[in-house]
N, C-alpha and C positions, 0 to 999 in steps of 0.2 A: 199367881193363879196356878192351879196343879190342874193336871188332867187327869182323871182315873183312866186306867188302860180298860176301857169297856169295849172291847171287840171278838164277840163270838161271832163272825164272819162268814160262817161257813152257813151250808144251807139243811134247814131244821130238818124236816122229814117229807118227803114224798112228793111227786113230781109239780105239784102246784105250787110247794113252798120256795122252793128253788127256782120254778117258774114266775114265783114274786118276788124272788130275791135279787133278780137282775133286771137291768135296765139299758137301755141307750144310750151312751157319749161318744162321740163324733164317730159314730158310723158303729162302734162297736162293741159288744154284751159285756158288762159289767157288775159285779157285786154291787150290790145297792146300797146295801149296808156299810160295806169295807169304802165306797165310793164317797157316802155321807162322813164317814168317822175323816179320812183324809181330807173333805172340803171342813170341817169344823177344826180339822188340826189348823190350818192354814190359814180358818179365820180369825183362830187364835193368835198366831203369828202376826197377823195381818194389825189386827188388837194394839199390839202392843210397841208396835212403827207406827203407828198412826197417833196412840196418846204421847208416848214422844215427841213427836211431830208437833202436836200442840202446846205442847208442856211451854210459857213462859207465855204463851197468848189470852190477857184478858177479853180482850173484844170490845166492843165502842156499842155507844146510843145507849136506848135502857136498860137493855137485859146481860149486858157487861159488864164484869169485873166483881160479881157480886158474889157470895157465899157458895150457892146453889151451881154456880157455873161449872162449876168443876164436876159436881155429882153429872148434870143434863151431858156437859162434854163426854163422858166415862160411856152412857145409853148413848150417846151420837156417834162414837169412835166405833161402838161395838155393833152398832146395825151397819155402818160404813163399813166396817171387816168383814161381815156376810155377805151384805149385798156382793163387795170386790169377790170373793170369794168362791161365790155361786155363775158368777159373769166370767169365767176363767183367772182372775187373780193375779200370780204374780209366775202361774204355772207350777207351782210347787204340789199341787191335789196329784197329777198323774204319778210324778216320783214318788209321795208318800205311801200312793196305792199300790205300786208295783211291788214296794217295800215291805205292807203289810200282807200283800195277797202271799209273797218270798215266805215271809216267818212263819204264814199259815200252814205255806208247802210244806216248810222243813219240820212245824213241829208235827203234821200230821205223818210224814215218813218216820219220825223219832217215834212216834206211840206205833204205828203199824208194826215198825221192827222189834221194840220191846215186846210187843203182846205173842209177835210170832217166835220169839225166843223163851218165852217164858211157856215152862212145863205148863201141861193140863193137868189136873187133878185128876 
């Protein structure tokens, strides 16, 4: 599974939208968006420890060991990685976040400093 890097993180234009751009976790204002992209990294992660985890387990009574099981397991491991995910996880959301809000900082100091370097016309 790939992730596309889809995170314009920053906040669109004018003081409402940045006013919906953030939110609440545990006690303190957060990108909302950069908040979501770090808990969907992690429920990826999350994903993909947990089909391992199952990996050699048919399962008993009727709805065991059959074709299909494997597909249902794949939808069951992957709402299991959300839910964990959303409910604090394994902790890895804050670190991702701190990580992407860093790369946001740096690359928007790099265009500031390009743009102020570069002649007007």
């Amino acid at each position: 599974m790939t992730i596309a890097p889809n995170f314009a993180i920053g906040p669109t234009s004018g003081a409402a939208a940045s006013a919906s751009a953030t939110k609440l976790v545990g006690g303190q204002k957060v990108n909302a968006k950069a908040w979501s992209t770090a808990q969907d990294f992690e429920s990826v992660f999350l994903n993909s420890m947990f089909q391992n985890m199952f990996t050699g387990i048919d399962g008993e009574g009727p709805f065991g060991g059959g074709g299909g099981t494997g597909i249902w397991r794949s939808f069951l491991t992957q709402e299991y990685a959300k839910s964990f995910a959303k409910t604090g996880g394994i902790g890895l959301t804050p670190h991702i976040y701190q990580s992407l809000m860093a790369h946001q900082e740096a690359s928007t100091k790099a265009i500031q400093a390009s743009s102020s370097t570069t002649p007007s016309p």
